[in-house]
DRENKOL-508401 format. One record per residue (C-alpha): x, y, z; residue number from 1. Coordinates in steps of 0.5 Angstrom, whole numbers, plus 2048, in hexadecimal, padded with zeros to 3 digits. Each point is the difference from the previous one (the first is absolute). Example, Ala and Ser with C-alpha at 12.3 -4.5 7.8 and 13.67 -1.06 7.14 Angstrom:
<bado><X>819</X><Y>7F7</Y><Z>810</Z><pos>1</pos></bado>
<bado><X>802</X><Y>807</Y><Z>7FE</Z><pos>2</pos></bado>
This chain:
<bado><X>800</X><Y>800</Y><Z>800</Z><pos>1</pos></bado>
<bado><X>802</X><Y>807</Y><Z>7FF</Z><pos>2</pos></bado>
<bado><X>801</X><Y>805</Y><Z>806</Z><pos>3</pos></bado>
<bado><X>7FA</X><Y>803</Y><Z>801</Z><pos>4</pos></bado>
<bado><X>801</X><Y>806</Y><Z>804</Z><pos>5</pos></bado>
<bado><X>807</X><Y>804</Y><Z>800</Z><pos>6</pos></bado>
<bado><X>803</X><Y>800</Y><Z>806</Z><pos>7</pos></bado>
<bado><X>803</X><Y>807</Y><Z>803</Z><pos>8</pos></bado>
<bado><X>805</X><Y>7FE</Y><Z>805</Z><pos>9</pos></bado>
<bado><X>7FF</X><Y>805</Y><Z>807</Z><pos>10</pos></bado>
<bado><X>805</X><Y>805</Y><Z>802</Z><pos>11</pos></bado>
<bado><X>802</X><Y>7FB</Y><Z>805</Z><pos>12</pos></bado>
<bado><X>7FF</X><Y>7F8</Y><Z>800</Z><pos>13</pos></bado>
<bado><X>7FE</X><Y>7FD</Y><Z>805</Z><pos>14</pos></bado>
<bado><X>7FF</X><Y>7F8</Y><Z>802</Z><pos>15</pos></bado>
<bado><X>7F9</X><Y>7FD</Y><Z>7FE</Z><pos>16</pos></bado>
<bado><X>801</X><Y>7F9</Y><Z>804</Z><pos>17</pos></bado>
<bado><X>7FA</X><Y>7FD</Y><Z>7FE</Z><pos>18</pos></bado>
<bado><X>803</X><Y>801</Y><Z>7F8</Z><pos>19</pos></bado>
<bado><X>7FE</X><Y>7F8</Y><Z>7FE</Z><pos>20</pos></bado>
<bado><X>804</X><Y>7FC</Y><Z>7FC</Z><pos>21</pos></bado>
<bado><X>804</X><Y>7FA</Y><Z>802</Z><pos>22</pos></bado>
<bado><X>806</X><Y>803</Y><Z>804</Z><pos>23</pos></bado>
<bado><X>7FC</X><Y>805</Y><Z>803</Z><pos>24</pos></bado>
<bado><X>800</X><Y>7FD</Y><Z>807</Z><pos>25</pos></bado>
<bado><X>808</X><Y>801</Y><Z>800</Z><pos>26</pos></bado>
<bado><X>801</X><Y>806</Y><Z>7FD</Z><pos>27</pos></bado>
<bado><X>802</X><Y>806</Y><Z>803</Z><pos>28</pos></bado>
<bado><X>804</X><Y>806</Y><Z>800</Z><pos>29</pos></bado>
<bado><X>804</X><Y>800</Y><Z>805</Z><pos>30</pos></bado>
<bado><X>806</X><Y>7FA</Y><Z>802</Z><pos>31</pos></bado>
<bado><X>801</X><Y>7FC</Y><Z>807</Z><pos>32</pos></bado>
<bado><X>7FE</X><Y>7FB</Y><Z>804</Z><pos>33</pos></bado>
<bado><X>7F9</X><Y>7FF</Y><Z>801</Z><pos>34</pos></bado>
<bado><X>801</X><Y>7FA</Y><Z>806</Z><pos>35</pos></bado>
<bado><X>804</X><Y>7FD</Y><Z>803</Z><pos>36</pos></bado>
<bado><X>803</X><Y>7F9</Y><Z>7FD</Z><pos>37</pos></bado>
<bado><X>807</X><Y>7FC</Y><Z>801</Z><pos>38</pos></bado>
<bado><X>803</X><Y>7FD</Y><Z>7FA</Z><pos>39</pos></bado>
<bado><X>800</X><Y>7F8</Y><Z>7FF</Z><pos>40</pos></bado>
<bado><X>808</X><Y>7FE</Y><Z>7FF</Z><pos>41</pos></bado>
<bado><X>802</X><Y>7F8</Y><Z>7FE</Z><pos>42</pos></bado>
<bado><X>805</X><Y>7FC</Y><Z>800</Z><pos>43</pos></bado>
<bado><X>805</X><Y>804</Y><Z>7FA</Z><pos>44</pos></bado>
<bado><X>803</X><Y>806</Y><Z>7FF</Z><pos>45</pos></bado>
<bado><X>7FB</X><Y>802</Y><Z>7FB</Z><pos>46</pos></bado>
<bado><X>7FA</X><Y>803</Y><Z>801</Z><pos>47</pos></bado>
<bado><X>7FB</X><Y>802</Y><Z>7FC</Z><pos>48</pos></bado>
<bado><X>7F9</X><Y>803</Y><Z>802</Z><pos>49</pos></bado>
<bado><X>7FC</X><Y>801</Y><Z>7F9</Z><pos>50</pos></bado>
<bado><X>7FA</X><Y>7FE</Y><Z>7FC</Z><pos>51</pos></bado>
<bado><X>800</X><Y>7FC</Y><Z>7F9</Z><pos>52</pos></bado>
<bado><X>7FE</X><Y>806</Y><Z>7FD</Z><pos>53</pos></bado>
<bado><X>805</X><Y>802</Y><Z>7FA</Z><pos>54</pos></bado>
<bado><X>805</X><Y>804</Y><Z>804</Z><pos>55</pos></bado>
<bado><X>800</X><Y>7FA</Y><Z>805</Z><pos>56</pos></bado>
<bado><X>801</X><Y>7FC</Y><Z>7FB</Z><pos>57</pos></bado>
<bado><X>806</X><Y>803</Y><Z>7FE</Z><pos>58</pos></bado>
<bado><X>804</X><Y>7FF</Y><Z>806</Z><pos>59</pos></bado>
<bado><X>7FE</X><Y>7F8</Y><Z>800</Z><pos>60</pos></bado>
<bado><X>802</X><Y>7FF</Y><Z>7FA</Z><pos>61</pos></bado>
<bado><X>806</X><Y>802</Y><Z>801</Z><pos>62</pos></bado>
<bado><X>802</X><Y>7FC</Y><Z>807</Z><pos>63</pos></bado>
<bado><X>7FE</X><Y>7FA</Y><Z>7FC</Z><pos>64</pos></bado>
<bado><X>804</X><Y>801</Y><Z>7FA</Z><pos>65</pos></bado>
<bado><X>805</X><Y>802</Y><Z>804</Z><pos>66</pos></bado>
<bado><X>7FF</X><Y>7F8</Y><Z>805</Z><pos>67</pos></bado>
<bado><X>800</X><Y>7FD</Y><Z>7F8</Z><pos>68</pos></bado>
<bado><X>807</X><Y>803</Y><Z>7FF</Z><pos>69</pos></bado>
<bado><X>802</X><Y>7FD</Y><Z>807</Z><pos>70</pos></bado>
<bado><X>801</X><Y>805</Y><Z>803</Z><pos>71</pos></bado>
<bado><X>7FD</X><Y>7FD</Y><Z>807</Z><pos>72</pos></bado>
<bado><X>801</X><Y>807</Y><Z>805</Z><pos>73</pos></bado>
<bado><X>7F9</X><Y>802</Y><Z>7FB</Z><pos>74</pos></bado>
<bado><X>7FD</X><Y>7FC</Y><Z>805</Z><pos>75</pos></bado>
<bado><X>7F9</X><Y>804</Y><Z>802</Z><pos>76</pos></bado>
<bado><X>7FA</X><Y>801</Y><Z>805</Z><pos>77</pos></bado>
<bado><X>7FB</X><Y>803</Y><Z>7FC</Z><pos>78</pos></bado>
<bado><X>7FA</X><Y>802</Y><Z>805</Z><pos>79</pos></bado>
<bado><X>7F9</X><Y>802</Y><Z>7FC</Z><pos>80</pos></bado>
<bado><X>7FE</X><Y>807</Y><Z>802</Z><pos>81</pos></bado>
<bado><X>7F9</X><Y>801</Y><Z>7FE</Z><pos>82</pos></bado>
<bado><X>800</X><Y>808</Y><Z>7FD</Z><pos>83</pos></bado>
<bado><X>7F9</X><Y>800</Y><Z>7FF</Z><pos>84</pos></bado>
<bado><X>7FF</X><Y>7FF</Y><Z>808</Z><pos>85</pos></bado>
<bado><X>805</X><Y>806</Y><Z>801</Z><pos>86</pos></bado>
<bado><X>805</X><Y>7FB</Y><Z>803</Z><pos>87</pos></bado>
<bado><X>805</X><Y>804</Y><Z>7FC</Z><pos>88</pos></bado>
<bado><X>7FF</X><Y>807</Y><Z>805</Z><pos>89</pos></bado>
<bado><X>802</X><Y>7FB</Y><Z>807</Z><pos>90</pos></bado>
<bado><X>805</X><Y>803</Y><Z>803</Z><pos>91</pos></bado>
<bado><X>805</X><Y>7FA</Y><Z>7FE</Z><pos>92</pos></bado>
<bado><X>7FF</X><Y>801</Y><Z>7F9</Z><pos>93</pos></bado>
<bado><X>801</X><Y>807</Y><Z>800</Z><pos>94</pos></bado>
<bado><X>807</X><Y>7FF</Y><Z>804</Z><pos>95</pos></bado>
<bado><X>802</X><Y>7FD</Y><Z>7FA</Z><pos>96</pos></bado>
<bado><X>7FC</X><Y>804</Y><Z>7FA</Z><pos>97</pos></bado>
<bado><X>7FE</X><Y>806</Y><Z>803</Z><pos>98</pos></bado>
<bado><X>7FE</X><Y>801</Y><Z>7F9</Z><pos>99</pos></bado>
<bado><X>7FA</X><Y>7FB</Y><Z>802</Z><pos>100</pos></bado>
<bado><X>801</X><Y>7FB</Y><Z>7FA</Z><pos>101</pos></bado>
<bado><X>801</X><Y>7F9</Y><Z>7FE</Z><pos>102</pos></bado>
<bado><X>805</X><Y>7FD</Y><Z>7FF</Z><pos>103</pos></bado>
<bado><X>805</X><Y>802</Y><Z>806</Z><pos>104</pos></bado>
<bado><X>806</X><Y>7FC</Y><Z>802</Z><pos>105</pos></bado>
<bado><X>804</X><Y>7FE</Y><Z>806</Z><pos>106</pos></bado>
<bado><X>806</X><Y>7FE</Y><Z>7FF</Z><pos>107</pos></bado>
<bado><X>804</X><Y>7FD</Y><Z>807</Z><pos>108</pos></bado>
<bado><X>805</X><Y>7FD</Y><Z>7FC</Z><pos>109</pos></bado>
<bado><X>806</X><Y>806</Y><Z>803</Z><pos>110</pos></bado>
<bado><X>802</X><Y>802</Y><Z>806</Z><pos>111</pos></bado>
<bado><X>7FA</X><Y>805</Y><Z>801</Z><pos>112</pos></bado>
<bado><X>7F9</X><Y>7FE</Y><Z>7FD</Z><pos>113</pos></bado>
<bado><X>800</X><Y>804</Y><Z>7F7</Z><pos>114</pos></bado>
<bado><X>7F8</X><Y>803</Y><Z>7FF</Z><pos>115</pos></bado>
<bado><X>7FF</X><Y>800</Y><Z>7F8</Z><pos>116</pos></bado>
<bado><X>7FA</X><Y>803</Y><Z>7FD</Z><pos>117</pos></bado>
<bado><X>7FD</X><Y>801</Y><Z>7FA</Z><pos>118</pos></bado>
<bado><X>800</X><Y>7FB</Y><Z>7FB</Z><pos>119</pos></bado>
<bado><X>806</X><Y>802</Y><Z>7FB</Z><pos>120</pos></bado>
<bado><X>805</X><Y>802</Y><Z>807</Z><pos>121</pos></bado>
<bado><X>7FF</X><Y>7F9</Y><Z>801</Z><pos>122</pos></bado>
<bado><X>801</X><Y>7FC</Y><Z>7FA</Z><pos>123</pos></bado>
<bado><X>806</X><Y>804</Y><Z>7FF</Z><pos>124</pos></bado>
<bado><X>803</X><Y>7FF</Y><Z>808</Z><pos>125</pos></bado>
<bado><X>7FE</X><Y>7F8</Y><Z>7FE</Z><pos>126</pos></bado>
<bado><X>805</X><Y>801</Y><Z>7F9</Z><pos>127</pos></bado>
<bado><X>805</X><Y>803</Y><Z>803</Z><pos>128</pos></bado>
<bado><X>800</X><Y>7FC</Y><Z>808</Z><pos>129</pos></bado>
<bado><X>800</X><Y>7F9</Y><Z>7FC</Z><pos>130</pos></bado>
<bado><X>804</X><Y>803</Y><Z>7F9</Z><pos>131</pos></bado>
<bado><X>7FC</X><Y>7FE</Y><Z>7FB</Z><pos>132</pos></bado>
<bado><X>7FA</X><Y>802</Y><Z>7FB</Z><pos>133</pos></bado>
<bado><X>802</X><Y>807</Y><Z>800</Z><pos>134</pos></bado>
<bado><X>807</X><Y>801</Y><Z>7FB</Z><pos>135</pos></bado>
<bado><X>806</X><Y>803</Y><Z>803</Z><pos>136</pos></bado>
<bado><X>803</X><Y>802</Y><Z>7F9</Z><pos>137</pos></bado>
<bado><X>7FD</X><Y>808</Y><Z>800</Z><pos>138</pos></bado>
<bado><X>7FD</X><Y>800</Y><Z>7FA</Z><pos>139</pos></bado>
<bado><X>7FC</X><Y>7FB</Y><Z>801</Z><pos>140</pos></bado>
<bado><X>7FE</X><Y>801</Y><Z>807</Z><pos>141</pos></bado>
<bado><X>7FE</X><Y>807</Y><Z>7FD</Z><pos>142</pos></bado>
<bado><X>7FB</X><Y>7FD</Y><Z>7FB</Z><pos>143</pos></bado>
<bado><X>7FE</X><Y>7FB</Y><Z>807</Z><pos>144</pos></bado>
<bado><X>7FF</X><Y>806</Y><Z>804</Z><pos>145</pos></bado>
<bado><X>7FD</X><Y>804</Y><Z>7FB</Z><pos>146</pos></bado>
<bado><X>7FA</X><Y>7FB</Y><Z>7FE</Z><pos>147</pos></bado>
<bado><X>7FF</X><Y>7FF</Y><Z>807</Z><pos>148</pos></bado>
<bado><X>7FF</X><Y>806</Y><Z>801</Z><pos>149</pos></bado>
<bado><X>7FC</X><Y>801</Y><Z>7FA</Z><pos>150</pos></bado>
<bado><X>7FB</X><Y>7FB</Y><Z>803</Z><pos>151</pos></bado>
<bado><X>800</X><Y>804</Y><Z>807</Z><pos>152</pos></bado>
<bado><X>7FF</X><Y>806</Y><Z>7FC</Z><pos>153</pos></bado>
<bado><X>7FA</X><Y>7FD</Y><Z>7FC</Z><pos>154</pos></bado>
<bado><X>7FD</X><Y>7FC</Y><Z>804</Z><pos>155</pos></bado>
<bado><X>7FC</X><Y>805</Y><Z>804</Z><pos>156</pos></bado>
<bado><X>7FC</X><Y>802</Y><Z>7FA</Z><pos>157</pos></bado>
<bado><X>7FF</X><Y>7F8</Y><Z>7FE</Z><pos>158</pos></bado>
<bado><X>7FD</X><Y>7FF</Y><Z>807</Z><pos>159</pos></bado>
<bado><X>7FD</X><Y>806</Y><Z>804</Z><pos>160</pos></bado>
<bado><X>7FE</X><Y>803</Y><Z>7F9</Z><pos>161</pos></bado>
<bado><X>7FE</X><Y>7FB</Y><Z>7FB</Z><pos>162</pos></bado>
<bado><X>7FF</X><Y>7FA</Y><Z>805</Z><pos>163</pos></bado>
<bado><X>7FC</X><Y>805</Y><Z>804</Z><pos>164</pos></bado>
<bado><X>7FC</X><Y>803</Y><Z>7FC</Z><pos>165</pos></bado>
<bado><X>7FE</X><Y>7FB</Y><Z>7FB</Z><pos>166</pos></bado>
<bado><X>7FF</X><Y>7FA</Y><Z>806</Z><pos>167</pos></bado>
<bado><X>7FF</X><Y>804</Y><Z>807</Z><pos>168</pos></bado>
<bado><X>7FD</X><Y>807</Y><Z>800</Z><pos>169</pos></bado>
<bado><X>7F9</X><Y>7FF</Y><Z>802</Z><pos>170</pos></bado>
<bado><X>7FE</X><Y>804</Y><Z>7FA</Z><pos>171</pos></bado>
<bado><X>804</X><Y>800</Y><Z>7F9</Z><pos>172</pos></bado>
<bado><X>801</X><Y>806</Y><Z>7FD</Z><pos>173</pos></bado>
<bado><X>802</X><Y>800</Y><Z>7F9</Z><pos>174</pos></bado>
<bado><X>805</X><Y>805</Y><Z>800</Z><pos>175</pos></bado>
<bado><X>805</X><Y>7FC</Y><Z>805</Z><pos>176</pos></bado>
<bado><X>7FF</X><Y>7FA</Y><Z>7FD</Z><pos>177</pos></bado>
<bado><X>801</X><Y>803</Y><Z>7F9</Z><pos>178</pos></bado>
<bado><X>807</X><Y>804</Y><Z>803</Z><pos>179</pos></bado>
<bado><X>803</X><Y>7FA</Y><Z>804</Z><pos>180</pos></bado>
<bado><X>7FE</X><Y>7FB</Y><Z>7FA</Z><pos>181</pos></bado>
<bado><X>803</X><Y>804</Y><Z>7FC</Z><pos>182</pos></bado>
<bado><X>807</X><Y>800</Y><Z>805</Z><pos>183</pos></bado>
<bado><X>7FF</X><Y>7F8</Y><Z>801</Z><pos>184</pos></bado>
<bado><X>801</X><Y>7FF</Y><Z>7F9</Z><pos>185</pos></bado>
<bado><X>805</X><Y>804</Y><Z>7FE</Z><pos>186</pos></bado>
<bado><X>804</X><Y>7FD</Y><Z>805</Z><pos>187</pos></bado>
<bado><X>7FF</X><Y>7F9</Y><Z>7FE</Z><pos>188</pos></bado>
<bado><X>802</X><Y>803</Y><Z>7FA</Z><pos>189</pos></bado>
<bado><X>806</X><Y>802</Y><Z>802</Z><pos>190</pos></bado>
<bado><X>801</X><Y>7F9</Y><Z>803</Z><pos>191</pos></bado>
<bado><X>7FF</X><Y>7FC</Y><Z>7FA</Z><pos>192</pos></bado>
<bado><X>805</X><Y>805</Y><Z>7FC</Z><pos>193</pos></bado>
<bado><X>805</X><Y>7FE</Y><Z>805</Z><pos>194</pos></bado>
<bado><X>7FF</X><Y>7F8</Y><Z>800</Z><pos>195</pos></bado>
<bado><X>7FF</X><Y>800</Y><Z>7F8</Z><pos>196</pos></bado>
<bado><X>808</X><Y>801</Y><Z>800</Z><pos>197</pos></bado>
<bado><X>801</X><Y>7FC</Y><Z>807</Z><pos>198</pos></bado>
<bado><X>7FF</X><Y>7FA</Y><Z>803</Z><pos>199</pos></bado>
<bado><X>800</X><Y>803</Y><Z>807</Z><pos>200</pos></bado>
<bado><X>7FD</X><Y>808</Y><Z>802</Z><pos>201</pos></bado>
<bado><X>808</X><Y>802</Y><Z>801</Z><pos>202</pos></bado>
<bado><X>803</X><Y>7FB</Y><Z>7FB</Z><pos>203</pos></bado>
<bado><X>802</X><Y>7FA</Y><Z>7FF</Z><pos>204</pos></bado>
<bado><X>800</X><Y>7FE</Y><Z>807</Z><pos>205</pos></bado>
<bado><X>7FA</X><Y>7FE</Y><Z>805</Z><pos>206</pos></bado>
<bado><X>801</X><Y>807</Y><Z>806</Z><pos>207</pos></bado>
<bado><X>7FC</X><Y>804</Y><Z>805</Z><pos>208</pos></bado>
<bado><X>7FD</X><Y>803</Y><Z>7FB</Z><pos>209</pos></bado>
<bado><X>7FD</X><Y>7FA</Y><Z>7FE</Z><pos>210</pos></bado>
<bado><X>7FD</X><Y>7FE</Y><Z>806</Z><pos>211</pos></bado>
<bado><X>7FD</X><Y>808</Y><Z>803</Z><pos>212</pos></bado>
<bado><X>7FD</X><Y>801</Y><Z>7F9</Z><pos>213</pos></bado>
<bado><X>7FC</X><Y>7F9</Y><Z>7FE</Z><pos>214</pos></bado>
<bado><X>7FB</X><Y>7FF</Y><Z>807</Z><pos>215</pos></bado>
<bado><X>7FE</X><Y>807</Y><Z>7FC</Z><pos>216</pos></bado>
<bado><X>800</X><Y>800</Y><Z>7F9</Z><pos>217</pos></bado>
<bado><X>801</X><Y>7F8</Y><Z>7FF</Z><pos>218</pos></bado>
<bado><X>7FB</X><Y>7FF</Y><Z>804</Z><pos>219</pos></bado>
<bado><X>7FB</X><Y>805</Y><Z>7FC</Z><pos>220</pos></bado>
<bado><X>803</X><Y>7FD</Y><Z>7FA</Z><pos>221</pos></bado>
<bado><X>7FD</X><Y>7F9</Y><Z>802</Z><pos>222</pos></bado>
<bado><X>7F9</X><Y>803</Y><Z>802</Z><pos>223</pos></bado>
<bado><X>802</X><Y>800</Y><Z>807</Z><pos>224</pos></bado>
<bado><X>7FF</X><Y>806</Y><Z>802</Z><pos>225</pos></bado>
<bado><X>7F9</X><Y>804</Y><Z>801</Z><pos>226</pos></bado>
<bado><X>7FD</X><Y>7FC</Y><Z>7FB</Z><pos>227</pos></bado>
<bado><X>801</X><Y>805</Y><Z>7FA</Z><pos>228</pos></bado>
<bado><X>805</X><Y>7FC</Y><Z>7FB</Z><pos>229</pos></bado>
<bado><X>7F9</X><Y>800</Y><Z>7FB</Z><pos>230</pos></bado>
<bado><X>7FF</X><Y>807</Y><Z>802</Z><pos>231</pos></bado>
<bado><X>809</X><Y>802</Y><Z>7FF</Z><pos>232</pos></bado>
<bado><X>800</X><Y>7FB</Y><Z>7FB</Z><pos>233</pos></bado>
<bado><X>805</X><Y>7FD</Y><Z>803</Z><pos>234</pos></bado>
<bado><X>802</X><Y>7FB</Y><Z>7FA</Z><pos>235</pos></bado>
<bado><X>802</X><Y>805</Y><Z>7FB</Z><pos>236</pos></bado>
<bado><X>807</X><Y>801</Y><Z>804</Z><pos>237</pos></bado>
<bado><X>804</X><Y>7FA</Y><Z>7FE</Z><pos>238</pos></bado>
<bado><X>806</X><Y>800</Y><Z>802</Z><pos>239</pos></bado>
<bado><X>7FD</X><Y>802</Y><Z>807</Z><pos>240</pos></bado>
<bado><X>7FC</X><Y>7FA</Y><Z>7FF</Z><pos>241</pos></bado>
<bado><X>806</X><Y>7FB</Y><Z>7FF</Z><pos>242</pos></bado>
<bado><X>804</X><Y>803</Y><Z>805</Z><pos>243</pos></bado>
<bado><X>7FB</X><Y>7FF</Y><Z>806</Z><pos>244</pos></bado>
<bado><X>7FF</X><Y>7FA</Y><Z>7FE</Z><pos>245</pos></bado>
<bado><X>807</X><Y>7FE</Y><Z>801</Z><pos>246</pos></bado>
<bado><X>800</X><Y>802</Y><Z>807</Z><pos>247</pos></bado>
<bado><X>7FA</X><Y>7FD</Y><Z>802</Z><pos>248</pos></bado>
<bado><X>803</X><Y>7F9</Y><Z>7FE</Z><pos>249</pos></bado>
<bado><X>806</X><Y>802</Y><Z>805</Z><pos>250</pos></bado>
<bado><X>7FF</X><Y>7FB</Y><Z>806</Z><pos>251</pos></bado>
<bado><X>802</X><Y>806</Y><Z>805</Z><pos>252</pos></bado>
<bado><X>7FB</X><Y>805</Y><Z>7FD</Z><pos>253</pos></bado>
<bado><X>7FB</X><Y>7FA</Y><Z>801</Z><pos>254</pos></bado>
<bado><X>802</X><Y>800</Y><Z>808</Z><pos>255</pos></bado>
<bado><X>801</X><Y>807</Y><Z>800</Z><pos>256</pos></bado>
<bado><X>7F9</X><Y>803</Y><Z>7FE</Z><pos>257</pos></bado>
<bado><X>7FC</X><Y>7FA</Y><Z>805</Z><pos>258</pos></bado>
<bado><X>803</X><Y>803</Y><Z>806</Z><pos>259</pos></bado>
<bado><X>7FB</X><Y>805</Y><Z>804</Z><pos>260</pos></bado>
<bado><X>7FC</X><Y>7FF</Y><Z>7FB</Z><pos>261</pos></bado>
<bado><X>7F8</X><Y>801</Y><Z>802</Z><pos>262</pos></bado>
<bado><X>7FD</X><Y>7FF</Y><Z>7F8</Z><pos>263</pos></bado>
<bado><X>7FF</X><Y>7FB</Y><Z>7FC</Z><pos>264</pos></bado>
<bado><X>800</X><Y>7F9</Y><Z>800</Z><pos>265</pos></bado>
<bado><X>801</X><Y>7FD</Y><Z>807</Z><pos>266</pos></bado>
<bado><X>806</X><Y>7FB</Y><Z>7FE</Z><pos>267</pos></bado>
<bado><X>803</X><Y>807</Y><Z>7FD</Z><pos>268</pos></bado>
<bado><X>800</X><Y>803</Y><Z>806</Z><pos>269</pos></bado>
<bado><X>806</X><Y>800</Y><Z>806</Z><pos>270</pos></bado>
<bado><X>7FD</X><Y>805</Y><Z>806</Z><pos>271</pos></bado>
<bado><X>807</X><Y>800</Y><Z>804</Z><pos>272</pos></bado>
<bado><X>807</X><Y>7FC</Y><Z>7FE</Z><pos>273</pos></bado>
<bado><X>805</X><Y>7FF</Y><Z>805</Z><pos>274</pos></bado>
<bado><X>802</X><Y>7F9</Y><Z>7FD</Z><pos>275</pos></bado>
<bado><X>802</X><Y>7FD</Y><Z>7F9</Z><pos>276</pos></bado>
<bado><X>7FB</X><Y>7FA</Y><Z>802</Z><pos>277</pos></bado>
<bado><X>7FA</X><Y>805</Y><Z>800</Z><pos>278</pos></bado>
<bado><X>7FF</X><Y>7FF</Y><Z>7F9</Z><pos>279</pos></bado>
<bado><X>7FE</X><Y>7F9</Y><Z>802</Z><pos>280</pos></bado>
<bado><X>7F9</X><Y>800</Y><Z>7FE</Z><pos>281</pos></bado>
<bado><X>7FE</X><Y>7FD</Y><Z>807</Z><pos>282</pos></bado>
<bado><X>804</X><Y>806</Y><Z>803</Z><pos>283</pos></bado>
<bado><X>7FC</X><Y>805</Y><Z>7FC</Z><pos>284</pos></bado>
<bado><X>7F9</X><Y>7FD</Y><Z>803</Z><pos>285</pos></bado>
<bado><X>803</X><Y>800</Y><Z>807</Z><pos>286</pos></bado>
<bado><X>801</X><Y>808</Y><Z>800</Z><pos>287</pos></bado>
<bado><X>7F9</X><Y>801</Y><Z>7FC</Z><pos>288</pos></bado>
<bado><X>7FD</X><Y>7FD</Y><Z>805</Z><pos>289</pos></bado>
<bado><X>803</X><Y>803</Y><Z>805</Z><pos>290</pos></bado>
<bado><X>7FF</X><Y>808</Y><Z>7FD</Z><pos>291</pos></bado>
């Protein structure tokens, strides 16, 4: 539908609380803390506090490429934290990510505990801790960074415009839908450019690049995400469509994506991970039942 009364904002906003839509129970203007609430910790130096959303999906990813090379120090506890509870504004969240988002991580792998927020920081402290899927030759870690930094740049107009708009506004109104259509487009456009000439986003090699741009941009290639692969015509990017597929058959983006997950098929969903063994599918059943 198109808008149908103009919108004059007012000399001076003011917080409506009861604006609708889907996160309206959790947004607000102002940071902190809003309870009281201690972290869990487990039994490894990792620990992650997060949610299978695409940023999530991220970072578990990451830990399990990194148990896949043999790298056992990624070892990790990844406890589920519900944002739609609000249980990222508890006080033990807020001391790790005072920016109140998921995912967050601890590390107590050192002499003193290392908090890491925001996905793309994290990716990049996991590369350069583990030494590996970030290029240490400086031009092709700068073409790494680069296109790691394109996805934190470009994902906000993908996810809180376009995703927000099209699937979670409580009334859809042409014009943003139409403006971040348009912006989503031209960025799985940039993406299928780049992948015509290269098996991976920043060369020939699999990176960090990879795995912070596909739980977005792979996943609304294969109609994944806010069900408009139709309405996207997603199809018409190939190369992003081969791209992400490929990944898709990686054994450790298939663990990594089930975990804190609270979508989609129940055998595809791991609500907490503190052990390999927790892919087992009776291990599966047992945390279902118990959340």
């Amino acid at each position: 539908m198109s808008d149908a009364t103009p919108y004059t904002p007012p000399k001076v906003w003011t917080w409506e609380k009861s604006n609708g839509g889907r996160f309206a129970n959790i947004n607000r203007p102002v940071a902190g803390a809003t309870h009281d609430k201690d972290l869990p910790r487990g039994k490894h130096p990792l620990q992650l506090y997060s949610l299978g959303t695409p940023n999530g999906i991220k970072v578990t990813i990451m830990l399990e490429e990194l148990l896949a090379l043999g790298h056992g120090g990624a070892e990790y506890d990844a406890w589920l934290i519900r944002i739609h509870e609000g249980e990222q504004f508890g006080s033990g969240f807020v001391g790790v990510n005072p920016n109140s988002k998921i995912p967050a991580l601890l590390d107590y792998s050192g002499a003193e505990p290392v908090r890491v927020f925001e996905s793309g920081a994290i990716l990049v402290y996991l590369a350069e801790k583990f030494g590996v899927l970030l290029p240490t030759e400086p031009a092709k870690r700068a073409e790494c960074l680069s296109w790691l930094f394109w996805q934190m740049g470009s994902g906000p107009y993908l996810g809180g415009g376009f995703g927000h708009f099209y699937a979670y506004a409580p009334v859809k109104f042409e014009y943003a839908i139409d403006r971040f259509a348009m912006e989503t487009k031209r960025q799985l456009d940039v993406l299928n450019q780049r992948l015509a000439q290269h098996r991976f986003i920043a060369g020939e090699d699999y990176t960090v690049a990879d795995i912070a741009i596909w739980p977005w941009y792979g996943a609304l290639a294969r109609g994944e995400l806010y069900e408009a692969a139709e309405f996207l015509q997603v199809q018409e990017y190939t190369h992003v469509q081969r791209w992400a597929e490929e990944l898709a058959q990686r054994p450790a983006v298939q663990r990594g994506r089930m975990v804190n997950r609270l979508r989609g098929p129940l055998d595809q969903q791991l609500h907490e991970r503190h052990d390999a063994s927790d892919f087992d599918t009776r291990t599966q059943d047992k945390l279902k039942a118990a959340s």
